[in-house]
Each structure stands twice: as structure tokens, then as C-alpha cells.
N, C-alpha and C positions, 0 to 999 in steps of 0.2 A: 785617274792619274793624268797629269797635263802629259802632252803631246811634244816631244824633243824638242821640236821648231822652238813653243815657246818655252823651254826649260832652256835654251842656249841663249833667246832674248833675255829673259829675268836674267840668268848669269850675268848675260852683256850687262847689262844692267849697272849690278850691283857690283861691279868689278868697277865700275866708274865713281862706286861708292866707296869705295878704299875696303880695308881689308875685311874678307866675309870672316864672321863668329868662328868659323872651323878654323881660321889660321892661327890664332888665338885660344883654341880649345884644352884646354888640362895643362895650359903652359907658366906655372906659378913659380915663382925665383922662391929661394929657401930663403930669404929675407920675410916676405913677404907669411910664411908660412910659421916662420918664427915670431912673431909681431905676437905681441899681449894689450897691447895700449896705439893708441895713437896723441900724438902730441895736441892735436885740434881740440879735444873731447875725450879728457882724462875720464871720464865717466860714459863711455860711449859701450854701449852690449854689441854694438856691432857695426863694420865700417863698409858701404859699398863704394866696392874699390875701382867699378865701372858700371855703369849702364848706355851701354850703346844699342838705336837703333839707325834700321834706312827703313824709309817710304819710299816705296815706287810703285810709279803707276806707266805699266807698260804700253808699248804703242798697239797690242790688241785691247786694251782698254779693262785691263786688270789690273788690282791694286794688290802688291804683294808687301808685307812689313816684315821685318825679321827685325831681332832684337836676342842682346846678349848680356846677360848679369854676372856680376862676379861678386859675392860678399863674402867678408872675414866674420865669422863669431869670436866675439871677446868674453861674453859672460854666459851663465846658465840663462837668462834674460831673452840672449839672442837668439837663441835658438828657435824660437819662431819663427825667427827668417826662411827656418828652412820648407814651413807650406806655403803651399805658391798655388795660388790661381790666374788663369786666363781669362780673362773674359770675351766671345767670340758675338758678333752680331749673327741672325739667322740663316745668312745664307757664309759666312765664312767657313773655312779651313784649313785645318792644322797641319802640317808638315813638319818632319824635323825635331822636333820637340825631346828632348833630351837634357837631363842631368844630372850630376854628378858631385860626391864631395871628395874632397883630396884632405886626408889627416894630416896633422902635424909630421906625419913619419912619411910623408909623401905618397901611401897607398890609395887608391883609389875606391869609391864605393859608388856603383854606376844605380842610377833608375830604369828599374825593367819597364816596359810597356804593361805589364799586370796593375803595377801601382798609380796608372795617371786614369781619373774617374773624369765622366764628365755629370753634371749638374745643371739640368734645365732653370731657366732663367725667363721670365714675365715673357722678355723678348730677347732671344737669342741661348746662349749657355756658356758654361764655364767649362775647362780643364782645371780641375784640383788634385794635385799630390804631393805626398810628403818626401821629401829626399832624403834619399837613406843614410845611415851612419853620420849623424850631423852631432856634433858635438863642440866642447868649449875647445878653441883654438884651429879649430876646421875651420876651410875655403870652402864654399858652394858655390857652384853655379850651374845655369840654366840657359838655354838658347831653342828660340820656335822659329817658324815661319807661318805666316797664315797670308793667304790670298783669298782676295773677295770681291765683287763684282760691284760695289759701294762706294763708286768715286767722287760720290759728293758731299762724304764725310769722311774728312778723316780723322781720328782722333785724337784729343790733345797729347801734347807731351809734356809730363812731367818729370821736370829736373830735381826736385827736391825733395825730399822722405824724413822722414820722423829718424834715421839716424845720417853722421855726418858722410857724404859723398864728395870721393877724388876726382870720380868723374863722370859726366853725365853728356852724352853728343849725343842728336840728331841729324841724321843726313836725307833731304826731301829730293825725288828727281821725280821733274813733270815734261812728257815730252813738249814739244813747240804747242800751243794751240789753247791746251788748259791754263784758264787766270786764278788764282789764289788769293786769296788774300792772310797775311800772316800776323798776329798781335799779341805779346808777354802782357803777363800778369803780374809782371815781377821787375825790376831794375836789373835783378842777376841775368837775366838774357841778353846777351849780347847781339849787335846785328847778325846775319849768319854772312859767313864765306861764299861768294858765290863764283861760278864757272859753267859754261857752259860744252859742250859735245856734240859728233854727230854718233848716230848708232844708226843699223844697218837692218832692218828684216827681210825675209827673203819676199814673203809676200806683200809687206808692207811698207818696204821702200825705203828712202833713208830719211830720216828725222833729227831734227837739234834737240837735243837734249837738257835741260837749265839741271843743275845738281845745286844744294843750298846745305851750307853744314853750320849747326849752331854749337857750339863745344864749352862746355862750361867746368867749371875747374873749382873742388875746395868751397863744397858749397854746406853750411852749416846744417845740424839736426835743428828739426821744428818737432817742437814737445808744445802738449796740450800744455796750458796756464788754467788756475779756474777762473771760470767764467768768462770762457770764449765759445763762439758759434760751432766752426769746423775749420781746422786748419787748411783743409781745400781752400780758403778766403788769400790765404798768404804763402802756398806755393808756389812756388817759382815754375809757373808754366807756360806752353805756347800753344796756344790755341788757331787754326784753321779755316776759312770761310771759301768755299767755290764761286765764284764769282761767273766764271762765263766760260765758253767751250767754242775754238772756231776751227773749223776743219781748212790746216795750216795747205792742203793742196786746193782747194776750193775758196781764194780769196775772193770772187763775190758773192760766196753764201753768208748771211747775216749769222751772227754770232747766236749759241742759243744762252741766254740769261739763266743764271738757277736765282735762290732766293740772294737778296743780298743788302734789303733794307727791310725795318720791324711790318710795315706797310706789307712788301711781298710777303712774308709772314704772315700776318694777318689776314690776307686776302685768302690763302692757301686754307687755315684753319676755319677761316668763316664759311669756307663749301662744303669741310667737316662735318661745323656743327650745326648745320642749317636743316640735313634730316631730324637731330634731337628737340628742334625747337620750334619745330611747326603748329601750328597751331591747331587743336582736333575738339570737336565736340566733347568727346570724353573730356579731355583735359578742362576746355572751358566750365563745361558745367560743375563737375570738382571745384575749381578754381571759386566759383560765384558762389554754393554753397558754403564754404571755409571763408568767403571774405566778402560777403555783401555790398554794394556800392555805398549803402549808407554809412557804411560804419569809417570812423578815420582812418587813414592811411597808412599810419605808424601799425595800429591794431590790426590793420588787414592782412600788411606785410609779416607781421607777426606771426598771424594764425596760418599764413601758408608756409613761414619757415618751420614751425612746431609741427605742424605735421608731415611734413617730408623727413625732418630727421627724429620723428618720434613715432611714425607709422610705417616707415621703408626700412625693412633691415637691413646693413649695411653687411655686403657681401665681399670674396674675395671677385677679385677682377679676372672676367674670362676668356682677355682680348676680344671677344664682341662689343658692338654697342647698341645697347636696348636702349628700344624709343620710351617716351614720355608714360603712352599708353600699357605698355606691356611691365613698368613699373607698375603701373595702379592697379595693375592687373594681381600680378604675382605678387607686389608688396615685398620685394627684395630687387635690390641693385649695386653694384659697387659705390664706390664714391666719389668717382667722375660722374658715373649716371646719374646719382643721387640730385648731384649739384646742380648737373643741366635738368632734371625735373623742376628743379629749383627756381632757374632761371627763366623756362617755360612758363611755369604757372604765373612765376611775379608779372612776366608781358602779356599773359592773358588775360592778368588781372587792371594790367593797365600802364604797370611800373617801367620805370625805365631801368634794363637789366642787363646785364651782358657776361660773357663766360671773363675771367680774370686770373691766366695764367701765371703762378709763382714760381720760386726758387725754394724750396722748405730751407729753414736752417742750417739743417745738416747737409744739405747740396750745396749749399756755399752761394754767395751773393753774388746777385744779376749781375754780368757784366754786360752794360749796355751798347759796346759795341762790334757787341757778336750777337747778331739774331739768328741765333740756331735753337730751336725747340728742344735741342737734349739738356741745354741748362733750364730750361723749364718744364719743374718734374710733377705739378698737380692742378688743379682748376679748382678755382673758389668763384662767389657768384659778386659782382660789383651792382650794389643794389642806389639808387638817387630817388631821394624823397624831401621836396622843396629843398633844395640845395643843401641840403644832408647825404651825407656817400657812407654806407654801411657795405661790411666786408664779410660775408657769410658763406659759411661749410654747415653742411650737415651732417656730420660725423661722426660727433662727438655728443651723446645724448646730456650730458653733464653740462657745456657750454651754452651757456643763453646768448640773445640775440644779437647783442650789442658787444659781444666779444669772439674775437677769430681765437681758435686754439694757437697757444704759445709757438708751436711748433712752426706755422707760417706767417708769424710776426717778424717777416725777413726783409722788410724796409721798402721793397719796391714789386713792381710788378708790371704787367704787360698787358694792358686792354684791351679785347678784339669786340669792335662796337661798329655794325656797318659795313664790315670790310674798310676798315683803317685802324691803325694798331697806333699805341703812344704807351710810355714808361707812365705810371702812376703812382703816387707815395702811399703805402700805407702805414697812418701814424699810427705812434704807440697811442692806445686807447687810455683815455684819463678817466683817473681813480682804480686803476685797473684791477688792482688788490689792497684789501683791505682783511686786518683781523681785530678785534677790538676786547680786549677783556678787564671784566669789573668780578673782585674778591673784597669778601666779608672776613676778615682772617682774627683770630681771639689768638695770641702767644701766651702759653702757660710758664710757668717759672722755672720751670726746669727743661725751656724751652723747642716744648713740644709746639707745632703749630695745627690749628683747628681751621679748616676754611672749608667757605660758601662760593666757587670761580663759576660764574658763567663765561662761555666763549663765543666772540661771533663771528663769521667770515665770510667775505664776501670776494666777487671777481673771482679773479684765477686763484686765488688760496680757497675761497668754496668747492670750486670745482675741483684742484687736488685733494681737497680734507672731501669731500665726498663720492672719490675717488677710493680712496683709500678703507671706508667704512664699507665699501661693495667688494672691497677684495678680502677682508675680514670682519669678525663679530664686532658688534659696537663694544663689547666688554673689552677685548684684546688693544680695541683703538683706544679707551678711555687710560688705558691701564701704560701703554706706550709714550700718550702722552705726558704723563705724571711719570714715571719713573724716568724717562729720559729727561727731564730735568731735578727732580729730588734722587732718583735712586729707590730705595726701600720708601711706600708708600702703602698707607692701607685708605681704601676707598668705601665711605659709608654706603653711598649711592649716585647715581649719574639717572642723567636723563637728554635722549640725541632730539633733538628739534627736526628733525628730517623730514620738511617738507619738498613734495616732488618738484615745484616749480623749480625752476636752477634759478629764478632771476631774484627771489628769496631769499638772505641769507640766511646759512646753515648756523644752528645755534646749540653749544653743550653745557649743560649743566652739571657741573662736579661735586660732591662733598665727598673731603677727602682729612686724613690726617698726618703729619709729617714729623718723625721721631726727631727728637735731635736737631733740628733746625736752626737754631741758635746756639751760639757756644755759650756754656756757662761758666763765669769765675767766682765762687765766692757770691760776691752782693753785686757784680756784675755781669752784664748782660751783652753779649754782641751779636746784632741782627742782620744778615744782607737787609740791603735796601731796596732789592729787586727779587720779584717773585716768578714768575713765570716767562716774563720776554727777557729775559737774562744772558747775555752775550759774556759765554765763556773766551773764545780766543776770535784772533784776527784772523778772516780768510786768506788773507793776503800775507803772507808769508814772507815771499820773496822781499829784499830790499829793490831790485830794478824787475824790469817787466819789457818784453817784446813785441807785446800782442797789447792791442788795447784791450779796455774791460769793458765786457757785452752784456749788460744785463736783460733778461727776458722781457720783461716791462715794469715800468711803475710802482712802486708799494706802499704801503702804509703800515704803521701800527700802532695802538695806543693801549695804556695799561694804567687800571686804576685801583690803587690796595686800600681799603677803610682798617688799620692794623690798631685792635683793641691790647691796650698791654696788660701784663700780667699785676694785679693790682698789689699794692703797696711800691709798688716801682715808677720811675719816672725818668726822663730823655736829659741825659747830660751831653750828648753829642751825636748832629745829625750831618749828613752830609751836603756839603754849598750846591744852588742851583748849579746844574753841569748843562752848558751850552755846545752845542756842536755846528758848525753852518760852514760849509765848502761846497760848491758844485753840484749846486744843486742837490745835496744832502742834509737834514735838517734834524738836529735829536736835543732833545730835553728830556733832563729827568730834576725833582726836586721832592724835598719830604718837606711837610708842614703839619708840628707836633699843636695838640689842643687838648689839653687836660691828660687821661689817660688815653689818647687816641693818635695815630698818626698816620695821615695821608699820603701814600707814596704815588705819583702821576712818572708815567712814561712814555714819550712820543717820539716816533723815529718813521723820517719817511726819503724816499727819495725818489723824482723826477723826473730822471735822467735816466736812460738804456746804454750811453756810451760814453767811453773815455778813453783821451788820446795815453799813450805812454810815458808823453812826457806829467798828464794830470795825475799817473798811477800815484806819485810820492804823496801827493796833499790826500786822494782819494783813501790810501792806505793811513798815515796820518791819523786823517779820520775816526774810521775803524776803529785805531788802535786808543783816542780819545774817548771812544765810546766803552770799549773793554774795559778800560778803568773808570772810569766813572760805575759800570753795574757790580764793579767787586766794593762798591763804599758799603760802609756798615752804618747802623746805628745803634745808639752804644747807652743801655741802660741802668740805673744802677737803681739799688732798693733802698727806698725812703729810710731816714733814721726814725727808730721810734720816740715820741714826742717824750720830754722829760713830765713827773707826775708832779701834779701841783703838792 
């Protein structure tokens, strides 16, 4: 328990912060309690009605946060709102922590101390529980304090949530001495309020005090769109950087510097990783076995990424870090370790290599001017081979060399090479996916269809489709992919091409039959004119769009049907070549009839990973060009019999 003295400074404090969480506690207008909708967001499950906190960081050199929530539930929907996690770094703790729902009838349902768990965390842990009596039309809220001895992080604040918010303040107090540096993510931040104070310790003298309030108002829900990264990219947040610390009674002491360019960064992490990457006899001789000096250097590079991520098991992480040696030892490491084995062997072998901290995906995109380590959340190896830069994990036994898993294809990154750090791009890799499928197909007259498909995949569609065959029988995979496009399908035989190399494509063999395939009229015949890459609807739904569209990478596909028709019948109507070309989007499809025979070609590719909101309309457009063109038919009818001489 802290010690009086400083429980009356934190008070002072936060009494300069305007009003604490308690003054405001359980105090809901019967307006508010009656509310079913809000006018913002006729479709909204739930409205938070405040989120206020304060930062302070006290003149013993404590950092205390307190923070207070209020949300309305509108639907069954909402109801989530009511589990609540903290998330607390290692040395934090919790005070205060309490909360409560107020029903429609103004009763109250409090949280006992029984029901708040805590959950250990990689690094640090959570408070999670559920708040009791939560229901449609019920107020929640919650209020903590935590104090921590971590003043050179503070953590960001977000103003904006997946539903619509009244109101969202932050209030920051640093005594005299500590520099900050402050920067929004977002246009919806406004500059903050600023004012300064003295405050008085009895031990520690009197100090000025800067208080900074950012107060945001009426700020809209962010809902997932398909195909976007993580909404983290475009919350409205404010993010923190320590900059310097000067002891404000001590003006000729030099100020002490914390990190505050990618460079100090850099230099910080290179004394890290400098034990993982030393160079050792074990390691060397390894090295030289798997990669010979004669052999080329693409191939050499090669043979030491294949085997780090096909001979190291990839473990979970056990806040240690094992050197190079004690991998080749035990032949298990996480997948930090894994990488920097990586990075080792390539320099021993001669390469030019360096560790290549990211942002994954789903942590949301670099922002370049905040070099703080917690938005970079994993390390890949940056590998240079005659002015070739290749970008490798070894994680992933399924992804070959030339390609990084989906997951940290997140546009940028942070090179630590020498003890000097610099932002580097990482491009979408070309050809990146590819599937390519050729059918021998005979249509009987009562238009059943008979086919011969081979399929082939390459890039990230390989590595998913062979993803997929390791999590089930090849039988249950052959059988998924036929009925999710026919439905009712009987299969004579299959055969999976599943060779171990990833860099190979994966290749299936289908014979299969499909009832009912064609409609039949009388002496007429109508056939889709798309077999297997068949584009039922548009992904894109919506008429407008908020968020740009983020594709994972690159793709391809092509499709080729040799369609025997049913004899005595012959093609009175085929569909016109269908052209598609916007934005770096490219689709053809076209049928060309030959006696009893008819060629159906299918190609659709696109180039592009991004698009702004305003390109959403022509993007979707698109799509919706393509949808109709895979619904054409072709349309048979059965020869007249020839008159008798």
C-alpha cells in the first residue's frame, strides 16, 4: 500500500485533473437510462457514453493512470461490452478497480472482487471479468487505477472503438523537467488544452506542474469492411514518445536523453542482438557443411534457410533468448530465435544479413514517427545477394524461400544493420499466387457432366491448399472442393501431387461427375460457361466504402474447359468475349465453338494490394462485371433429323 504522503500528492494531483471517476460514479439521468437508439447510429448495439482518463506522473517519479467508462447496451449484440480486460505491464498495479450495471429500473448490480481473474500475459498480465446483470437497455461502467514505475512509456490513448462514442478525454500531467513528445493518428484529435500549476511535496519541494487535456466529442463506430488489415490503422489515437528528463532543481546537470530517433533505436537493439549473432565454431562449421563456398549463392542461401526452418522446431517463447549454439543443440527454438539462427548462419556463411523488425498485419502499420519497439511486434531476417534483398521467416514449414508469410507482408519495416537503423519497403512479391486449372469435360443429353480437372497452385494459394490437406484427409479436401462449387457431386477418383518441396506446385487430379448440370428444354440445352473459377456474387456489397481495400498480395488465375457436347446437338448461342481492365484488375473469359466441341478460357488477375475509397466504386464495378459475365450460358439445341431421300 503506498504511504499517505504519496496518496495526498497523487490526490493533488489529480484534483488539478478535474473531476476523479468517484464524483461521477452511478450518477445516470433517467434520460439516459431510458434511451433505446441513438440518432448517430440507428443500428449501433451499443453507445459509449464516456471514456475518460488522467496520466500522471508524480514528482516521486510514479506514473499513476486512472480511467472511467460508461456504456449504454442497445441490443443482444451489445452485450459483450460487458467483459472487460486490463491489460497491466510487469511491474504495474491495480487499485480501485470496480464495476457496476444500473438497469433500466435504476437498480444496481455491483462487481464483487470474486469475479475479477487475472491472466498471465508473454509479458506482463491482464484483469478480466465479466460484469454482472448486463442486459439489453442497461448502463455499465467500470473505473481502475494502476500505478507503475514505467515513465518512459506511456501508453497510447484511444479515442475511437468499433461502436459510436459521446465522449472520449484524456488528461496528461508531467511535472517541470520531463519532455514528451505527443502525435494523433487521426485528424479527429484535436490540439490538447493546455495550463500549467504549482504542487507542493512535503519532501519534494514545490514543482510546476503542465496538465494537457485532449477532449473529443461524437466520434463515429469503426466496423471491419472485407478486406482491410486491422482497424488499429485508422483509430483515432494519441500516441507518446519520452524524449529527455532534467532535474528542474539542478540546472547545470545535462539533461538525460531516452530513445527518440529510429538510430537510438537501433543502436539499443544491436547490443541485444549481438550475443545471438556471434560467430562460433559450431555454428561456422554447420554453416560450411549446408552451404559449400563452391556452390552459388542463391543455392547456398537456400540450403541454410531449409534447414533452420525444416530442422528447428518452432517452439513457444520462453522470455529467454538461446544463442545460435544451444539451437543446434536441442534443435528447438521460438521464432525470434529461429530467425536470428538464421541471420547468423547467412553471416557466417558470408551474406550480407541483418535482424528486420516488423509490424504484423494485424498490429496495425508502421508509424514512422514514433520509434518505440512496442509497434514492432516480430523479426524477420533481411537477407542481400548481388543487389537482390530477400525477406525471410522460418516459421512457416509450408512457405518457400522467395516468399514471407501473408501475415507480415505489412508494407514496411525497420533495419537494424551496424547499429544504424532506417525504414525499409517491403514489396508485394510478384506472381505471388497463382492457380491454374485445365478440364476434359463430355456433357451428356440429359445434361449430366463427365470431367477429367487437373489443378495447380502455386505461391500463397499452394501454401494455403497445402495447408489445408495437413489439417484434413485428401478425400474430405477433394470432396470440399467439388461440392462447394456443384453441390451433389459423385467422384470416380482423385489423385493429390504432393510433393514435399513448397517451391513445387501442388498439383490435383479430379475425375468426377455432375448430375443435372445443364438445364434441359425439350431439344434445348443451357450450359453455364464457367466451370470451376465461377464467381457467384460481389464481395463488395456495400455501395460506398470507408476504409480502403487491402488485398494480401498479388493473384492470378486461369481456366481452361475442352467441353465435348452431347452428339446430335450443336451451339446456337455462345457468350461475347467479356473484357474487364480497371486498376490494375484484368479478367477475360471467351468460348470458341469447333464442330462438336467447345473451348471455354478463363483469366482473372490482379496487381494491386491497395485501393484508395474513392477507387472503391470502379474496383467494385469491376467485380460486379465479372459476376455477370460467369452467369453467361451457352445454349444448345439438337440437330434436326436430315429428310430421307
Amino acid at each position: 500500500m503506498r504511504s499517505i504522503t504519496a496518496q495526498i500528492l497523487v490526490l493533488g494531483l489529480l484534483f488539478y485533473a478535474g473531476s476523479l471517476p468517484a464524483q461521477e460514479w452511478g450518477d445516470v439521468s433517467e434520460e439516459i437510462l431510458g434511451m433505446t437508439s441513438i440518432p448517430e447510429d440507428s443500428e449501433a448495439d451499443a453507445v459509449i457514453l464516456f471514456d475518460k482518463g488522467t496520466i500522471a506522473i508524480t514528482l516521486r517519479f510514479e506514473l499513476v493512470i486512472q480511467r472511467h467508462t460508461r456504456i449504454k447496451i442497445l441490443t443482444e449484440r451489445g452485450l459483450k461490452y460487458g467483459d472487460v480486460s486490463i491489460a497491466l505491464g510487469s511491474d504495474d498495479k491495480v487499485d480501485e478497480l470496480r464495476a457496476q450495471t444500473i438497469l433500466p429500473n435504476g437498480k444496481k448490480v455491483t462487481l464483487s472482487k470474486k469475479g475479477i481473474f487475472t491472466k498471465k500475459r508473454r509479458s506482463g498480465s491482464e484483469k478480466v471479468f465479466a460484469i454482472p446483470g448486463v442486459e439489453v437497455g442497461a448502463v455499465i461502467e467500470y473505473a481502475y487505477e494502476i500505478t507503475s514505475k514505467r515513465l518512459t512509456f506511456l501508453a497510447p490513448w484511444q479515442f475511437q472503438h468499433g461502436v459510436f462514442t459521446k465522449l472520449s478525454e484524456l488528461t496528461l500531467i508531467i511535472p517541470e523537467g520531463f519532455d514528451y513528445r505527443a502525435f494523433a493518428s487521426n485528424a479527429y484529435v484535436p490540439d490538447p488544452h493546455r495550463e500549467s500549476f504549482q504542487i507542493a511535496d512535503p519532501q519534494m519541494g514545490t514543482s510546476f506542474v503542465g496538465r494537457f487535456v485532449w477532449r473529443v466529442e461524437n466520434l463515429p463506430a469503426l466496423k471491419r469492411e472485407p478486406y482491410m488489415t486491422t482497424l488499429k490503422d485508422y483509430w483515432a489515437t494519441l500516441f507518446f514518445q519520452i524524449v529527455s528528463y532534467r532535474n528542474p532543481k539542478d540546472t547545470m546537470a545535462d539533461p538525460v536523453i531516452f530513445i527518440k530517433t529510429w538510430d537510438d533505436l537501433a543502436e539499443t537493439l544491436q547490443k541485444s542482438y549481438n550475443p545471438l549473432l556471434r560467430k562460433t565454431r559450431t555454428l561456422e562449421k554447420r554453416t560450411l557443411a549446408l552451404a559449400p563456398e563452391t556452390r552459388d549463392d542463391r543455392i547456398r542461401a537456400e540450403a541454410i534457410y531449409s534447414y533452420v526452418r525444416d530442422s528447428i522446431e518452432t517452439s513457444a517463447s520462453s522470455g529467454s533468448r538461446k544463442r545460435p549454439n544451444d539451437l543446434l543443440k536441442r534443435k528447438k527454438g521460438s521464432s525470434f530465435e529461429k530467425n536470428m539462427l538464421l541471420i547468423a548462419m547467412l553471416r557466417a556463411a558470408g551474406f550480407e544479413a541483418s535482424p528486420l523488425r516488423i509490424s504484423t498485419r494485424t498490429n496495425g502499420r508502421l508509424q514512422e514517427n514514433w520509434p518505440q519497439l512496442l509497434q514492432l511486434n516480430y523479426t524477420i531476417a533481411h537477407l542481400s545477394i548481388d543487389d537482390e534483398i530477400y525477406f525471410l521467416d522460418t516459421n512457416d514449414s509450408q512457405c518457400p524461400f522467395v516468399l514471407l508469410p501473408p501475415r507480415f507482408l505489412s508494407g514496411k519495416g525497420f533495419l537494424i544493420a551496424e547499429e544504424e537503423g532506417k525504414i525499409v519497403e517491403i514489396p508485394m512479391p510478384k506472381d505471388a499466387s497463382t492457380s491454374r486449372t485445365k478440364t476434359q469435360a463430355k456433357l451428356t443429353e440429359n445434361g449430366d457432366l463427365i470431367c477429367k480437372t487437373t489443378r495447380q497452385f502455386e505461391g500463397y494459394r499452394g501454401i494455403s491448399e497445402r495447408k489445408e490437406l495437413d489439417e484434413e484427409k485428401p478425400e474430405k479436401y477433394v470432396k470440399d472442393i467439388l461440392e462447394n462449387r456443384f453441390g451433389d457431386v459423385t467422384i470416380d477418383g482423385f489423385q493429390v501431387v504432393y510433393d514435399k518441396d513448397v517451391d513445387m506446385p501442388l498439383e490435383v487430379k479430379i475425375e468426377y461427375r455432375v448430375q443435372n448440370y445443364a438445364q434441359v428444354a425439350g431439344d434445348m440445352v443451357y450450359c453455364p460457361s464457367s466451370l470451376i473459377h465461377q464467381r457467384q456474387s460481389n464481395p463488395f456489397k456495400n455501395e460506398k466504402r470507408l476504409f480502403p481495400v487491402e488485398f494480401n498480395y498479388g493473384f492470378a488465375s486461369e481456366e481452361i474447359v475442352d467441353l465435348t457436347l452431347p452428339e446430335g446437338f450443336e451451339v446456337v448461342e455462345m457468350p461475347e468475349v467479356q473484357k474487364v481492365t480497371s486498376l490494375g484488375l484484368k479478367f477475360q473469359s471467351d468460348c470458341q465453338a469447333d464442330s462438336n466441341r467447345v473451348r471455354l478460357q478463363r483469366t482473372f488477375s490482379v496487381n494491386r494490394v491497395y485501393y484508395t475509397p474513392a477507387q472503391y466504386p470502379r474496383l467494385r464495378n469491376a467485380y460486379a462485371k465479372i459476376v455477370s459475365a460467369d452467369q453467361g450460358q451457352i445454349v444448345l439445341r439438337r440437330r434436326p433429323l436430315e429428310a430421307e431421300e
